[in-house]
N, C-alpha and C positions, 0 to 999 in steps of 0.2 A: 033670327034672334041675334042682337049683338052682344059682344061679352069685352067685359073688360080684360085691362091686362092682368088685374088681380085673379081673377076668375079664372081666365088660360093659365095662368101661372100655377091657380091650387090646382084645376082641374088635368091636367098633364105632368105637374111635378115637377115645373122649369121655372126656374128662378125669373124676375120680372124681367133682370138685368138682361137675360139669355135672348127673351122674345124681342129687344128694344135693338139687342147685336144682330139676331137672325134679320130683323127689319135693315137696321143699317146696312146691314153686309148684302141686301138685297134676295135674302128666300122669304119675305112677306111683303111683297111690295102692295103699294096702293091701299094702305091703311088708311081709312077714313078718322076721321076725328069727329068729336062734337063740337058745338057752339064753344065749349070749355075748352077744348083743344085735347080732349082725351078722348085717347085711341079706343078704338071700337071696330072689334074682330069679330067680322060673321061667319057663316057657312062655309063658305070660300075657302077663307083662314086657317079654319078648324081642319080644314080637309087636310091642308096645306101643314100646319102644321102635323099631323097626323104621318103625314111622309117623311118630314123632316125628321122626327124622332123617330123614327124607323130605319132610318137611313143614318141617323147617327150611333144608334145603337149595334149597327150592324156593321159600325167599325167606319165609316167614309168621313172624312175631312169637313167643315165647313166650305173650306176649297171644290171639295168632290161634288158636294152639295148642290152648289151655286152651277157648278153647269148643267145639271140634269132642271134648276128651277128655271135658268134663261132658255134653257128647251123647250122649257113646256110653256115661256112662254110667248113661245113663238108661233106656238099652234101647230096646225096640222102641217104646215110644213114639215116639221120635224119629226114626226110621230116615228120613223125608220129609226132617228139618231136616238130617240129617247128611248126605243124598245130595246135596241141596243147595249144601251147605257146598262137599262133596267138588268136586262139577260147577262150584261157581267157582273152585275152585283150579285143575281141569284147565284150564277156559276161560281161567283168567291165566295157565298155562306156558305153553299152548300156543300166546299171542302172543307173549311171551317169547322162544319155539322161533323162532319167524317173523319176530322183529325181528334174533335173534341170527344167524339163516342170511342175511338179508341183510344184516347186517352183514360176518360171516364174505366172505359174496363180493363186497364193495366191499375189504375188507383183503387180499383172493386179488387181486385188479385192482391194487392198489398195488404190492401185493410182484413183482409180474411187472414190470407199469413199472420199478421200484428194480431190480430182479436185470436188464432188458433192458436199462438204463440204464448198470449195470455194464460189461453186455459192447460197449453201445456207445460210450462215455467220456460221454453227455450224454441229460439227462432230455427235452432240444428234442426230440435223433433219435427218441428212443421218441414223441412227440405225435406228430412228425410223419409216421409211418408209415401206410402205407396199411392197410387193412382188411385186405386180404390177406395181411397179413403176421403180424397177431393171432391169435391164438389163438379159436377159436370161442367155446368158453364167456367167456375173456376179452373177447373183442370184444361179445358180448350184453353182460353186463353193463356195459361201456365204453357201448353205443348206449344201455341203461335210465337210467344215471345221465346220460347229457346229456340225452335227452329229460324226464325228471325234474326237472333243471335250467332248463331251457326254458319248463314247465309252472307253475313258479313266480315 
């Protein structure tokens, strides 16, 4: 099936302009046209673009981009540099993921403070609460971040 650029554009949520620069900049190469001279994105494409937003969301350059697309398309030559490639990418979400979850549960440890603070009229009462009155998972992370504190 071919699709227009209008079509990739609603159906992935990129602007037309985006798909017309990822072409120039060369991560869609070999875009057919019709008689009309309008572009017509197949299978291929979709894959391709599929990656591309993947790989943009997951934080890489247009720059980053383009070498992982002239890898692949080079074939199995390359299949070593592109797995490569691939394996540092996973390796940097995957801290990412790890900075981002402990982040996530020092801003879960605030918003409880702020919301327990609410119902007690003062952010003091909530410090000064005994352990047993915290929430488990709250209270772990409350002991991680002082002794963390501590440690530096």
């Amino acid at each position: 099936m071919a699709y227009s650029i209008g079509q990739l554009s609603k159906k992935f949520h990129i602007a037309a302009s985006a798909l017309r620069y990822y072409e120039k900049e060369g991560l869609l190469p070999g875009i057919k046209r019709n008689k009309a001279g309008i572009r017509e994105f197949g299978q291929k494409e979709v894959e391709s673009l599929i990656l591309i937003d993947c790989l943009k969301q997951s934080g890489l350059s247009i720059k980053e981009i383009s070498v992982l697309v002239n890898l692949i398309q080079q074939g199995d030559s390359t299949v070593n540099e592109c797995n490569e490639f691939l394996d540092g990418v996973v390796a940097n979400l995957e801290s990412q993921i790890k900075h981002l979850k402990h982040n996530l549960k020092v801003l879960r440890y605030e918003q409880w403070r702020y919301r327990k603070a609410v119902e007690l009229g003062s952010i003091r009462l909530v410090n000064e609460l005994p352990n047993s009155q915290i929430p488990k998972k709250i209270r772990k992370t409350r002991e991680k971040l002082i002794k963390s504190k501590s440690e530096e």
